[in-house]
C-alpha positions in Angstrom: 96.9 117.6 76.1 94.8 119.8 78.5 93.0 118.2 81.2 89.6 117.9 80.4 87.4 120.2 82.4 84.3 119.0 83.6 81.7 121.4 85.6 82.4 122.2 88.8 81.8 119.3 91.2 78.7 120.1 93.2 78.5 123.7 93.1 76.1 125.5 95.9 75.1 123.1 98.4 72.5 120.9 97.7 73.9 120.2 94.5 73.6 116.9 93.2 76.7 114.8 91.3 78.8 115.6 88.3 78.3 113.1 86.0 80.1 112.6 82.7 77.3 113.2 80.3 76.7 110.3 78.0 77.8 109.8 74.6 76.6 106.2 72.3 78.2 103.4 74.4 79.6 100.4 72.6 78.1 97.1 74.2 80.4 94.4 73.4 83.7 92.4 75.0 86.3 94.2 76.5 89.8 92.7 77.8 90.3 92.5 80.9 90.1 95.6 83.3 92.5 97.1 85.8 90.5 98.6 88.5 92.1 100.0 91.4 90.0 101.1 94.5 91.6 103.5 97.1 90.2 104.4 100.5 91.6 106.8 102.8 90.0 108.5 106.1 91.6 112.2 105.6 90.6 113.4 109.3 88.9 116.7 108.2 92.3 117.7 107.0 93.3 119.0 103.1 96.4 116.7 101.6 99.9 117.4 102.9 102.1 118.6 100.5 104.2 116.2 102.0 102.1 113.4 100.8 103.0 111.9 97.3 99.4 110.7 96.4 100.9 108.7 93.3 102.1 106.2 95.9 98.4 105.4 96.3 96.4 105.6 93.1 99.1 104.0 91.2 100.2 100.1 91.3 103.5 99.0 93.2 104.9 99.2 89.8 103.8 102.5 88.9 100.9 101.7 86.8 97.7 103.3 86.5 94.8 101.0 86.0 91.9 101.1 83.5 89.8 102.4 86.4 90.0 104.5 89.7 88.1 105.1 92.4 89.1 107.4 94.9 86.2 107.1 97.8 87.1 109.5 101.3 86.0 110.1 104.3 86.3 112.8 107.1 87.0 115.0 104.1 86.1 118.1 106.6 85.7 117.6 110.1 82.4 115.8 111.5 80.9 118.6 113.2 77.7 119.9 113.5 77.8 122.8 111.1 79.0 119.9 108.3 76.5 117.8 109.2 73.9 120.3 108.9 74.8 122.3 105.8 76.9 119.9 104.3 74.2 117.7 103.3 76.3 117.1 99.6 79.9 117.9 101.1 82.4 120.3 100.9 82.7 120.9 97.2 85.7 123.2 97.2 87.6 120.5 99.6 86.9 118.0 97.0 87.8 120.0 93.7 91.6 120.5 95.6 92.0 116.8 96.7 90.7 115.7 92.9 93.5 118.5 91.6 96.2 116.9 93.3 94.8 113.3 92.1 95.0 114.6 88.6 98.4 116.1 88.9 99.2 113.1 89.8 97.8 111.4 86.8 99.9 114.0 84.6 103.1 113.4 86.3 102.7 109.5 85.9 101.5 110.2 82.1 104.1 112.4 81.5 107.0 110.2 82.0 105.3 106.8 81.6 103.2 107.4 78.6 99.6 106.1 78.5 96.4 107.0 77.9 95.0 110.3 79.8 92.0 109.9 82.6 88.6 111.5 82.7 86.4 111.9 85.4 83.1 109.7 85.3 81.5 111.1 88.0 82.5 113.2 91.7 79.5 113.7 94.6 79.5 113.7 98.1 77.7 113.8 101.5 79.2 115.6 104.5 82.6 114.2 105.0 82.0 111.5 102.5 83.2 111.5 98.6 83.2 109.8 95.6 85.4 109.7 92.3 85.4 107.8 89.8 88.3 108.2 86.8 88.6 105.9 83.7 91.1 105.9 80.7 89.8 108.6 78.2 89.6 105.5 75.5 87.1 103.5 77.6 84.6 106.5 77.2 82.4 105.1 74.0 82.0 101.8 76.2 80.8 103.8 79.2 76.7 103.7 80.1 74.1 103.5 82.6 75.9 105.6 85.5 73.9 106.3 88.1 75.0 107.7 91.9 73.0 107.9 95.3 73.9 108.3 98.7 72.3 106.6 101.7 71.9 108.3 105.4 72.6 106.4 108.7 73.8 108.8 111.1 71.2 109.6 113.8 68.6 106.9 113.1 69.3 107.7 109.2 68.4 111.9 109.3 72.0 112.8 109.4 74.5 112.1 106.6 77.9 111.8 108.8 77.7 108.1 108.7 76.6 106.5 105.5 77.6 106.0 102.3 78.1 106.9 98.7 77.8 105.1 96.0 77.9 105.3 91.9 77.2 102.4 89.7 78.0 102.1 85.6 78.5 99.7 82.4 81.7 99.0 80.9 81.4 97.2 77.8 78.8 94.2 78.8 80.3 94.3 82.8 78.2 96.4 85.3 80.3 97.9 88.1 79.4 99.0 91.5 81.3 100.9 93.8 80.0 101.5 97.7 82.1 104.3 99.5 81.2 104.2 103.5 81.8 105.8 106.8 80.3 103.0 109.4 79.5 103.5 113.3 82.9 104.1 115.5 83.2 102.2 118.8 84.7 99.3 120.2 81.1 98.0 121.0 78.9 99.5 118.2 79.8 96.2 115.8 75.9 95.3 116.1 75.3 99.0 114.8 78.1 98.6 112.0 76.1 95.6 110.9 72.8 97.4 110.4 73.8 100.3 108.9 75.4 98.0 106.3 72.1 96.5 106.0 70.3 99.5 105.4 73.3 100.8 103.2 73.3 97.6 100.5 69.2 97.8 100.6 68.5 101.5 100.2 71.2 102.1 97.7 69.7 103.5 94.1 66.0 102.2 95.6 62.7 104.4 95.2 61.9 102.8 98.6 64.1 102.1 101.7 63.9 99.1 103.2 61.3 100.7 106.2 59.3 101.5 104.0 59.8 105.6 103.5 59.7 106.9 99.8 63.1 107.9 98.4 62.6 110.1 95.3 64.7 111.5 92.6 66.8 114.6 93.4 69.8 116.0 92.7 70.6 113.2 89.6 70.0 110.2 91.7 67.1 108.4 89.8 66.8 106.1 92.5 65.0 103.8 90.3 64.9 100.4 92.2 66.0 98.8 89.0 69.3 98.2 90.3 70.9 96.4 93.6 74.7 96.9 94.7 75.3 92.8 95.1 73.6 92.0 91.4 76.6 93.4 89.4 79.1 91.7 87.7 82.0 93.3 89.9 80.7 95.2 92.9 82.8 96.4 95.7 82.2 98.2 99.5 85.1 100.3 100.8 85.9 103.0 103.1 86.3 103.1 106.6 83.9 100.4 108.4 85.1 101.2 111.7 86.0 97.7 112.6 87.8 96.9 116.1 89.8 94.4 118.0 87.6 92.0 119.7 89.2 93.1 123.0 88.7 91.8 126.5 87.2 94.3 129.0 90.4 95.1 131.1 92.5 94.9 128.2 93.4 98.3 126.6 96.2 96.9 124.3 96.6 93.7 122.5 99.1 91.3 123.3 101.7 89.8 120.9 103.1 90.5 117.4 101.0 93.4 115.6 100.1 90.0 112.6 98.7 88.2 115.7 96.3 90.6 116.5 94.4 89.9 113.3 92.8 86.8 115.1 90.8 89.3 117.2 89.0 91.5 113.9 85.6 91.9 114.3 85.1 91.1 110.5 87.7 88.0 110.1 85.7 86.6 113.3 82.2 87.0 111.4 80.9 89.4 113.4 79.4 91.3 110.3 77.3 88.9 108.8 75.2 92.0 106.5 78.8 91.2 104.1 78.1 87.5 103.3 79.0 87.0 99.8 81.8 89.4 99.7 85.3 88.5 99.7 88.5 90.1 100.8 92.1 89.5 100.7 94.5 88.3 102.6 95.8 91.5 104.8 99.5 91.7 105.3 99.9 95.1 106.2 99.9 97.1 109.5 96.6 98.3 111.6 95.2 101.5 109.5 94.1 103.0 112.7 95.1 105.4 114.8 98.7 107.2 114.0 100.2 110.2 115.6 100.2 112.5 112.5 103.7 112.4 110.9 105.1 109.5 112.2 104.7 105.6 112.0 103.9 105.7 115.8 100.5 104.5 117.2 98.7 107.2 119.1 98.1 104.8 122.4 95.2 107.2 122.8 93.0 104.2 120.6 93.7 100.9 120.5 95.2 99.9 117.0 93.0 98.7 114.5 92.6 97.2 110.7 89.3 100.1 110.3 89.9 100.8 106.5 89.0 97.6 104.3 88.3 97.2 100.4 85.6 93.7 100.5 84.2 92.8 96.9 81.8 90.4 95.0 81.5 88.7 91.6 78.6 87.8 90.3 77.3 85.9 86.7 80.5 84.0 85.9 82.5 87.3 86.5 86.4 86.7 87.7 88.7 88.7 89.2 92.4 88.6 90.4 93.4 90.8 93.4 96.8 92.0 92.0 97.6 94.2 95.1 96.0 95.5 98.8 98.1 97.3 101.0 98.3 100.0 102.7 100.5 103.4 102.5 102.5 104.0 105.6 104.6 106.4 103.4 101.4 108.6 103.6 101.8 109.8 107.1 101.0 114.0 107.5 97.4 114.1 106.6 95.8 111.8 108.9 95.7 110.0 112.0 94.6 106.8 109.2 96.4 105.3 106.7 95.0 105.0 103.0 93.9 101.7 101.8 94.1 100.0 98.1 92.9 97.1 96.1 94.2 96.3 92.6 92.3 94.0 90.3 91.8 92.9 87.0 88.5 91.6 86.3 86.8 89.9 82.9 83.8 88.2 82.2 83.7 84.7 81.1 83.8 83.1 77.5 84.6 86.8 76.0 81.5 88.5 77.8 78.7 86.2 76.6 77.5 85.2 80.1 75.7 88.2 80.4 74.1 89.8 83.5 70.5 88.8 84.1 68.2 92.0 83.8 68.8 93.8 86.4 66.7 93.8 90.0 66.5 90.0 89.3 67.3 87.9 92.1 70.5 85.6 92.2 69.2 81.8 91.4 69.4 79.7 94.0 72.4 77.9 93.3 74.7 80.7 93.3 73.5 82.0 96.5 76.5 82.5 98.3 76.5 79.6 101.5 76.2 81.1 104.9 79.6 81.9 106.7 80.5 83.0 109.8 84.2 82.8 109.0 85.5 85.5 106.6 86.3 84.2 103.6 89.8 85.6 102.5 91.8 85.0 99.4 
C-alpha cells in the first residue's frame, strides 16, 4: 500500500500546520490506546544515516503504538537568521526527518504486519516541531484537532524557546500533546518555571495570560475553549533544560551517575508551574551533553537529565507507563540523546465518565494537592 501523501508540511514560510482534514468521527468507547511520545534535541543537525530511528518510535519489543508523537527540537541551528525567518520552521528539514520516520514505519510494517500510519498533523516554529501519527483504522474516531504555538524567547517576540503544541479527540478521550524548548542555564530554573507558566496558559487561548490578543492565523483557532491540563490524557515533553542543582565551585558531580539524580532541579521541586503532572521513575543515563558518536560526556557541560516526557490524567482517565528510556544507541546526530514514554491509556467504566465541557475548571476535589516533591511512578 502507498504511503498516503498528505500536502506538503508548511510550505513558504509563514505557513501554518498540515492538518489531516476531517472526515465524520465516531464518538464512542475505544480499547485501550498505546501512545508513545518521543523527544529528541537534534542539535540543528539532519538524521545520521547511522542512526536506526526504529529504535526510538517503536517499543523495546518492536511494537508500534496506536499513536505517535515525534516533538524536536534544535531541528536547524538557533541562530539569528532561524529565528527571524523561521518563524514556522524549516519545512524541508522536517519533510526529510518525517521520511525517515515513515520508512521506518514501512520497514516495521513490512515484516511485522499491522495496520499502516497516517499523519494527523506536522507544524513547527524555528527549531521546534511537531508530528503526530495514528493507525490508519483510528481515522473515523479522530476529531476536534487543533495546533498552536506559544513564543518565549526574548520576553515572548522570538520563537527559539517555546513550544508547540496540537490537541485532538479519540473516540470520547481528548488528547493533548505540549512539545517545548525551555530556557538553558544552570541558573535560569526561575526562567524555566515561567515560561512554563506562560506556555500551559497561552496555549490555544484568544488572550495570553498579559493580557495581549492572540488571534487566529495560520489554522490555529486559538479559541480559548480549550486548556492543555483539562484533557483526559495530556502530556509536556521536549527538552526543558533542566540542571544539576550544583554547588558554586563544583563543576562535576560527585558519585555514581544514579546518585546524581538527587540534585535534578525538577525531582527537587524546583518547577512548581508542573504540579499535577507526573513522571516516571528514570533509570537511564543523563541525556545531556555527548561528544557526537560516542557514549562519552563532552566535560565541556556538566551532565544532565534535560529531555523529560511529564504527563497528566484527568476525569477518571488511567494510564500505565509501559516504557521511558532513553536511546544511547542513537549517538551521530546530536550532542542529546532521544527520550521516550510508552503508555496505554483508557477511560473508566468503558468511556462513560466523560470529560466536562471543555474550558471548565477542575472541581475542587480533584485539584491536584500542592507538592514540592516530584511525584514519580
Amino acid at each position: 500500500k502507498a504511503w498516503p501523501t498528505p500536502p506538503a508540511f508548511g510550505g513558504a514560510p509563514g505557513s501554518g500546520a498540515y492538518m489531516l482534514p476531517p472526515a465524520p468521527a465516531l464518538c464512542g468507547p475505544l480499547p485501550p490506546l498505546e501512545i508513545r511520545l518521543c523527544s529528541w534535541n537534534m542539535h540543528g543537525s539532519p538524521v545520521d544515516s547511522r542512526d536506526d530511528l526504529l529504535d526510538w518510535i517503536a517499543s523495546a519489543e518492536g511494537r508500534l503504538a496506536d499513536v505517535v508523537v515525534l516533538g524536536i527540537q534544535e531541528l536547524v541551528e538557533l541562530g539569528a537568521r532561524s529565528v527571524v525567518l523561521g518563524g514556522s520552521g524549516d519545512s524541508e528539514r522536517q519533510a526529510a526527518l518525517e521520511a525517515r520516520v515513515e520508512e521506518a514505519f514501512r520497514r516495521r510494517l513490512s515484516s511485522a504486519g499491522g495496520e499502516h500510519m497516517v499523519k494527523v498533523c506536522s507544524f513547527g516554529m524555528v527549531g521546534l516541531a511537531l508530528t503526530v501519527y495514528m493507525r490508519e483504522g483510528l481515522r473515523p474516531y479522530l476529531a476536534d484537532v487543533d495546533c498552536d504555538r506559544v513564543k518565549t524567547g526574548v520576553e515572548g517576540m522570538a520563537g527559539n524557546k517555546g513550544c508547540v503544541c496540537a490537541r485532538m479527540r479519540l473516540g470520547e478521550m481528548s488528547l493533548c500533546f505540549v512539545n517545548v524548548h525551555l530556557a538553558s542555564g544552570h541558573n535560569a530554573v526561575n526562567e524555566r518555571n515561567a515560561h512554563l507558566a506562560q506556555v500551559l496558559a497561552d496555549a490555544f487561548q484568544g488572550t495570553s495570560q498579559k493580557g495581549a490578543v492572540r488571534p487566529p492565523k495560520l489554522g490555529f483557532q486559538r479559541r480559548s475553549v480549550y486548556h492543555v491540563p483539562l484533557h483526559h490524557f495530556s502530556v509536556v515533553m521536549g527538552d526543558f533544560n533542566i540542571r544539576l542543582d550544583t554547588g558554586k565551585d563544583e563543576s562535576w558531580p560527585s558519585g555514581p551517575e544514579q546518585s546524581w539524580l538527587s540534585r535534578d532541579q525538577l525531582l527537587l521541586g524546583l518547577m512548581p508551574t508542573l504540579r499535577g503532572f507526573r513522571e516516571g521513575l528514570i533509570s537511564f543515563p543523563p541525556t545531556y551533553k555527548y561528544q557526537r558518536g560516542s557514549t562519552s560526556f563532552n566535560t565541556s557541560r556538566c551532565p544532565a537529565w534535560c529531555d523529560r516526557v511529564v504527563f497528566r490524567t484527568e476525569f477518571g482517565t488511567e494510564a500505565e507507563l509501559l516504557e521511558y528510556d532513553s536511546y544511547k544507541e542513537l549517538k551521530h546526530t546530536s550532542d542529546h540523546r532521544p527520550v521516550a514514554a510508552h503508555f496505554e491509556v483508557w477511560l473508566p467504566n468503558n468511556g462513560q465518565q466523560k470529560q466536562p465541557e471543555p474550558g471548565t475548571s477542575l472541581p475542587a476535589a480533584q485539584q491536584p494537592p500542592a507538592a514540592t516533591a516530584w511525584p514519580v511512578i
